[in-house]
N, C-alpha and C positions, 0 to 999 in steps of 0.2 A: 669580238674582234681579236687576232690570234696577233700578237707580236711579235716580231722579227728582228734578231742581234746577229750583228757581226760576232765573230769568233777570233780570235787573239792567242798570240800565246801570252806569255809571263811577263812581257817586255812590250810587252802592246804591239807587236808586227804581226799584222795580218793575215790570215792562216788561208786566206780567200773562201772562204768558208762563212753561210749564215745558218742561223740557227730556229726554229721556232719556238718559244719561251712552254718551258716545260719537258722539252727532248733533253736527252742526255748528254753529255757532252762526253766527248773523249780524253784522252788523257792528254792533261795538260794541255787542255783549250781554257780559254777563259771567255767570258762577255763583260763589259763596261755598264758599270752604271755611278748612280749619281746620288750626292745626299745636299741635302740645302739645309741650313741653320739660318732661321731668319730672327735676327734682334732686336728688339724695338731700345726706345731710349733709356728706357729704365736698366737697361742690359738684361733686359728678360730674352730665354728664346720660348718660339712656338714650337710645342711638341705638336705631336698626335695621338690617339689610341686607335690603333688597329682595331677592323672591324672582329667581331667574336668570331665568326666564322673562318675568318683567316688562319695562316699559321700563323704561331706567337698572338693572337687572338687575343684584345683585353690587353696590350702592351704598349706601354706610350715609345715613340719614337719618332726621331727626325723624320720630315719630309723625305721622299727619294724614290729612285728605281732605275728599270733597266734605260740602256740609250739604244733607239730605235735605231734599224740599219741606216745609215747614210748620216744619220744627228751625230750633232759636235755634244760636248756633257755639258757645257754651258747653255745649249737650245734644249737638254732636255729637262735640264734640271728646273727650268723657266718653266716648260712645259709641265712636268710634275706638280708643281705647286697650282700653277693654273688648274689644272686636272681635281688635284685634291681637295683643294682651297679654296679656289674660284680667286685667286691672289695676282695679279702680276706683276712680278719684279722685274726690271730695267737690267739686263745686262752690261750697260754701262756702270752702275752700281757696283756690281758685283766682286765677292773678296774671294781671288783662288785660295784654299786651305793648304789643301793636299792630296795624296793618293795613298794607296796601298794595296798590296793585294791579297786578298782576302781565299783560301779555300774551304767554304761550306761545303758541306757533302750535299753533292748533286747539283749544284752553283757555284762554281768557283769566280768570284769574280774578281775584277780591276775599280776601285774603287775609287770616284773624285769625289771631295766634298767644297763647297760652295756656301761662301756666307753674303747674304743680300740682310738689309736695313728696312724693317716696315714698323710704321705704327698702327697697323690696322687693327680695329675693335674684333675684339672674337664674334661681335655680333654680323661681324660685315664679313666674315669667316663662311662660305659658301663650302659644306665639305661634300664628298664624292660620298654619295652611301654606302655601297660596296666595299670600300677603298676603310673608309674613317668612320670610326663613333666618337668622337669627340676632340675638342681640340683645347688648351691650355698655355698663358704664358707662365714659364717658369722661370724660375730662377736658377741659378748653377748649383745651388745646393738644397733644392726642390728638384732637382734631375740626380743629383747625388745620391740625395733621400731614396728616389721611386727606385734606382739602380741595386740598392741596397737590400731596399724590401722585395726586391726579385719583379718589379712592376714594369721595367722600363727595360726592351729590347736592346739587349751587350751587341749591338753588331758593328 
């Protein structure tokens, strides 16, 4: 299935322009996307490990991704984890963090990030196989740790 993002500049105004995920973008386009930190009570968060064959491949990191053309970052970010996880989080719930904007080479993006509340068991953790090899609650200084040892996606 080929995904489709709008196109942005630096400021998030719309360039009328969509993209197909993997085309290149021009200068000083961006695309939106989305990161979710889900906490349970312990204040642990749910990482994940990127599947080996991915880039960054074998790397724990937050939930997240592109926002599909027409998706608000709060329907996608709901969407991602469902995707991933097999998880769903309530939007009503949900804590706006922040944004940023981010230039990776050959991805430049606009970045929201999203914090939703689950106590779900890792067993009840449904992950995408393509997507995820593994998933983990950690703790902030068990994400500090993996960052450290070069284990855990700086994105």
């Amino acid at each position: 299935m080929n995904e489709y993002w709008d196109v942005y500049d630096k400021n998030r105004n719309p360039i009328g322009k969509t993209i197909k995920r993997g085309d290149p973008f021009g200068e000083n386009e961006f695309y939106v996307c989305c990161e979710v930190w889900i906490v349970n009570s312990k204040n642990q968060m749910l990482v994940t490990q990127r599947h080996p064959d991915k880039k960054a491949g074998g790397q724990w990191e937050f939930t997240g991704g592109g926002v599909l053309t027409g998706e608000t970052t709060l329907v996608a970010a709901a969407r991602e984890v469902k995707e991933e996880l097999g998880i769903d989080v309530s939007s009503e719930s949900s804590i706006f963090i922040g944004k940023t904007l981010r230039y990776y080479e050959n991805c430049p993006d606009i970045l929201y990030v999203y914090l939703f509340n689950s106590n779900v068991s890792k067993e009840n953790v449904k992950i995408q196989q393509e997507e995820v090899n593994d998933v983990m609650w950690a703790s902030k200084e068990e994400i500090i740790n993996l960052y450290k040892e070069g284990k855990f996606e700086a994105n």
